[in-house]
Structures are given as structure tokens and as C-alpha cells.
LUMTOR-510466 format. One record per residue (C-alpha): x negated, z, y negated; residue in three letters. Coordinates in steps of 0.05 Angstrom, whole numbers, padded with zeros to 5 digits, always signed. Example, Ala and Ser with C-alpha at 12.3 -4.5 7.8 and 13.67 -1.06 7.14 Angstrom:
<miros>
-00246+00156+00090Ala;-00273+00143+00021Ser;
</miros>
This chain:
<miros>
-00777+00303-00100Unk;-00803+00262-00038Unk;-00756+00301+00017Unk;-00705+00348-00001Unk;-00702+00410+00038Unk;-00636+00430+00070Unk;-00617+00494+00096Unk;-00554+00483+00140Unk;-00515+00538+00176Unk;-00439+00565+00193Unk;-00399+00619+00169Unk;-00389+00635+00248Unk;-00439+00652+00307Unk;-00382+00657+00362Unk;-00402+00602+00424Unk;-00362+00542+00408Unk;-00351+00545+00347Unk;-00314+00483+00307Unk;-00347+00503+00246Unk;-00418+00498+00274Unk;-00394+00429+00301Unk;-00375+00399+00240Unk;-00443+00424+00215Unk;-00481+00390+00262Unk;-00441+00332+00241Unk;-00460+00343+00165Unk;-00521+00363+00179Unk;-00546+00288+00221Unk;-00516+00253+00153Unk;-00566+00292+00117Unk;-00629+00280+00159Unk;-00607+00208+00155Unk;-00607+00206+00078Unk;-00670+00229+00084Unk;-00676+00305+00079Unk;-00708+00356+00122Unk;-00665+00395+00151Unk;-00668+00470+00180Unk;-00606+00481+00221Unk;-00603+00560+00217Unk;-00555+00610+00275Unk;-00544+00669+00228Unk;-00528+00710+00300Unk;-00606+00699+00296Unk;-00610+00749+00232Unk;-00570+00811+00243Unk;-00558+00853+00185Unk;-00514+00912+00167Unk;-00460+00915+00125Unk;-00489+00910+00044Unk;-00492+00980+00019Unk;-00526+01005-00035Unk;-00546+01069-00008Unk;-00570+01034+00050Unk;-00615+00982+00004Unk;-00642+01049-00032Unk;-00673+01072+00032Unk;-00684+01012+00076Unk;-00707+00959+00033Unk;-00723+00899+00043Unk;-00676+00900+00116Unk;-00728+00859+00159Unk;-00678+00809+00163Unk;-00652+00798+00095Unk;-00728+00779+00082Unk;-00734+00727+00125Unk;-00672+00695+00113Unk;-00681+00701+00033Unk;-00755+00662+00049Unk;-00704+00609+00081Unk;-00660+00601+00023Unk;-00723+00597-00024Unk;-00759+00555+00017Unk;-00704+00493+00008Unk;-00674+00451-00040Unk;-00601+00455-00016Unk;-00550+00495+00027Unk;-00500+00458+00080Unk;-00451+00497+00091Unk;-00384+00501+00146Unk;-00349+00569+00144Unk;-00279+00592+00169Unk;-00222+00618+00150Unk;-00213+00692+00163Unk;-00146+00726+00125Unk;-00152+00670+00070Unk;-00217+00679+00050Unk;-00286+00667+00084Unk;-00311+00711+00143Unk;-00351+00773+00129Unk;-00413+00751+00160Unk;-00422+00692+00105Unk;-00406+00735+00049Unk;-00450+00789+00076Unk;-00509+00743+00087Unk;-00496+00715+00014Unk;-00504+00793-00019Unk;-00562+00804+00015Unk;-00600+00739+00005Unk;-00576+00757-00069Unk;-00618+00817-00082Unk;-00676+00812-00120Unk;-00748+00829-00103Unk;-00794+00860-00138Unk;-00820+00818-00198Unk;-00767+00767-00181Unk;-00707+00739-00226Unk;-00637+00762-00199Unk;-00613+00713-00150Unk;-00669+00675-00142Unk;-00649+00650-00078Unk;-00588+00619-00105Unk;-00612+00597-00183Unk;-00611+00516-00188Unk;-00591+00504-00113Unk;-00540+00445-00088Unk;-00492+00458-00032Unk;-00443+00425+00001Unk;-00387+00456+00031Unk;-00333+00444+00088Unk;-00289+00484+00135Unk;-00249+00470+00203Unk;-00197+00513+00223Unk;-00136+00507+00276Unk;-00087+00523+00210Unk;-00062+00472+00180Unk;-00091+00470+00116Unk;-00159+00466+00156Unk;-00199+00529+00127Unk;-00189+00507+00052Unk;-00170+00571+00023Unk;-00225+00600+00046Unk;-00271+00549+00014Unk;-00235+00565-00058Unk;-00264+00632-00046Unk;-00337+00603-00024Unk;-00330+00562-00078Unk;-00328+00607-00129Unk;-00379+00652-00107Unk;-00428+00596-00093Unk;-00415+00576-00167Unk;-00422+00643-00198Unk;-00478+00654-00172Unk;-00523+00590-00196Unk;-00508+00542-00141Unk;-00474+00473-00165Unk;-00427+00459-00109Unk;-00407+00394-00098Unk;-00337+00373-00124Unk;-00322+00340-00056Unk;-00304+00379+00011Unk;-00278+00379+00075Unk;-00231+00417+00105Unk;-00209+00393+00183Unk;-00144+00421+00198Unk;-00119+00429+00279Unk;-00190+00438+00294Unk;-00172+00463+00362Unk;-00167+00385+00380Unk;-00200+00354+00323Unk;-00265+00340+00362Unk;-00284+00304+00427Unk;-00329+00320+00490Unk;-00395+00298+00447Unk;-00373+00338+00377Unk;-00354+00273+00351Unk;-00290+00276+00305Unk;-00243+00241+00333Unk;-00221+00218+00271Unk;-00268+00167+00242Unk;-00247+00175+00168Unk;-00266+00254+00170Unk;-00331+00237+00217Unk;-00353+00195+00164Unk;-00340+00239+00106Unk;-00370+00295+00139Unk;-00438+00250+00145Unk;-00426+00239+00077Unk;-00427+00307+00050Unk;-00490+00322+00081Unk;-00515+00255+00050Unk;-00487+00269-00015Unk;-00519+00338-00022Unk;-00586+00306-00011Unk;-00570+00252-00058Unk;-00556+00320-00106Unk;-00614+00357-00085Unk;-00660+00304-00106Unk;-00639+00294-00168Unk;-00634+00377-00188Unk;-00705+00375-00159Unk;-00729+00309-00198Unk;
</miros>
């Protein structure tokens, strides 16, 4: 694989978000280990709540289409996602069941099967949004996606970055690059 293809987005859409910072932060290690990356809002792709019943008469949602497309359409997912109640928020776990249905004449989680990700979290807690990625984890993992053993979580985020995004730590600035550069490094070989 010439380019690996990484799909990067937040577990959040509100304005300001540390999450979506330390994305961006990820996301510029991974362009320069040589991947293309799609930075995606998910406050772009409104869905409702998974239901069933819902799927039964609305199928596909417009939305869960075109963000499915994006997840098949790349090698890799980048990932930064809060904390909410010890877990990850509802609007990540409610993208991920609907990206996991599957079409017509399509395996089941086809979207997900053989992917890489990368995961991280910042949080004002303490602990920096790391339950929260136990719980991504697992999902990610049960449903195809090798995650990769390292993380990030950035505690205090509420002062953890400076007027540019910048961590102001170095040591987490530079692991956050190097997630995003690891995942390529991970994408291209699942790809190879």
C-alpha cells in the first residue's frame, strides 16, 4: 500500500473541544508519516438514536450511508473521544452501530473487518478520559478492528493545551504525533 488512508474524527462536536484538539494533533503526525488523511466533524452527519424498528422502516438513514462509504473508503480510524459517566459519549457509540450494519450483499461489519485505529482521550479528570477508552477499546476490538496497544489519555485537559492547540507538554505532543504515525505505520502493513 502506497498511502494509507486515515479517517480521523472525535467522540465530541461541541465548539472547543480538547478532544478534537488532540486530534488535530494526531492527525498532522499521520499526514507526516505519510498517510492521507480525512479529518471528519461527525456534527456534519446527524443520525438518530440506533433502533431497530427505526432501521426496518428507514433504511439506509441518508447519513449512516455516507459515513459507512467513509469508513470503507480508508485504511485506518484516528480516533479522540471523551469521557462521559465512565464510558465513551453516545454520539461515538451511536455512529459506531450504525456504520456497523450491513448492506445488502455485504459481510457484517464490513466497515470495521481488518481496520487499524488508534485511539486517545483528553479529559479535565484526572485519569484523562482513560476509562472511557477501556470501553472503546473493547468495542473497537470486537468488532474486527486491531487497536493499537499504545494510547493516550491527557488528563487536566482544561489547561493541557496552549493558544495554537499545541500541548504544552512536549512528551504528550510528541506521543500524540506518534500515534497518528504509528497507526499509519500499522495500516500499511494490514494493507501490504
Amino acid at each position: 500500500m502506497s498511502q494509507p488512508r486515515i479517517l480521523a474524527f472525535a467522540g465530541s462536536t461541541r465548539t472547543g473541544s480538547y478532544n478534537n484538539r488532540l486530534l488535530q494533533i494526531a492527525a498532522t503526525g499521520a499526514e507526516d508519516a505519510g498517510a492521507q488523511v480525512t479529518r471528519l466533524n461527525l456534527k456534519d452527519y446527524p443520525l438518530p438514536l440506533f433502533d431497530q424498528d427505526l432501521e426496518q422502516v428507514h433504511w439506509p438513514p441518508e447519513n449512516a450511508t455516507r459515513l459507512k462509504q467513509l469508513f470503507l473508503d480508508h485504511d485506518g480510524l484516528l480516533i479522540a473521544s471523551p469521557e462521559y459517566n465512565s464510558s465513551l459519549t453516545p454520539l461515538l457509540k451511536n455512529t459506531i452501530d450504525w456504520v456497523s450494519r450491513a448492506g445488502e450483499g455485504e459481510a457484517p461489519l464490513a466497515a470495521y473487518d481488518g481496520k487499524a485505529a488508534a485511539i486517545m482521550a483528553a479529559s479535565p479528570g484526572g485519569l484523562g478520559g482513560l476509562r472511557g477508552l477501556v470501553h472503546l477499546r473493547s468495542i473497537l476490538s470486537n468488532i474486527g478492528v486491531l487497536v493499537l496497544p499504545d494510547q493516550l489519555a491527557v488528563s487536566r485537559a482544561s489547561d493541557a493545551f496552549d493558544d495554537q492547540g499545541r500541548l504544552k507538554d512536549d512528551r504528550q505532543h510528541a506521543r500524540a504525533e506518534g500515534l497518528g504515525a504509528a497507526l499509519v505505520r500499522l495500516a500499511g502493513r494490514l494493507g501490504d
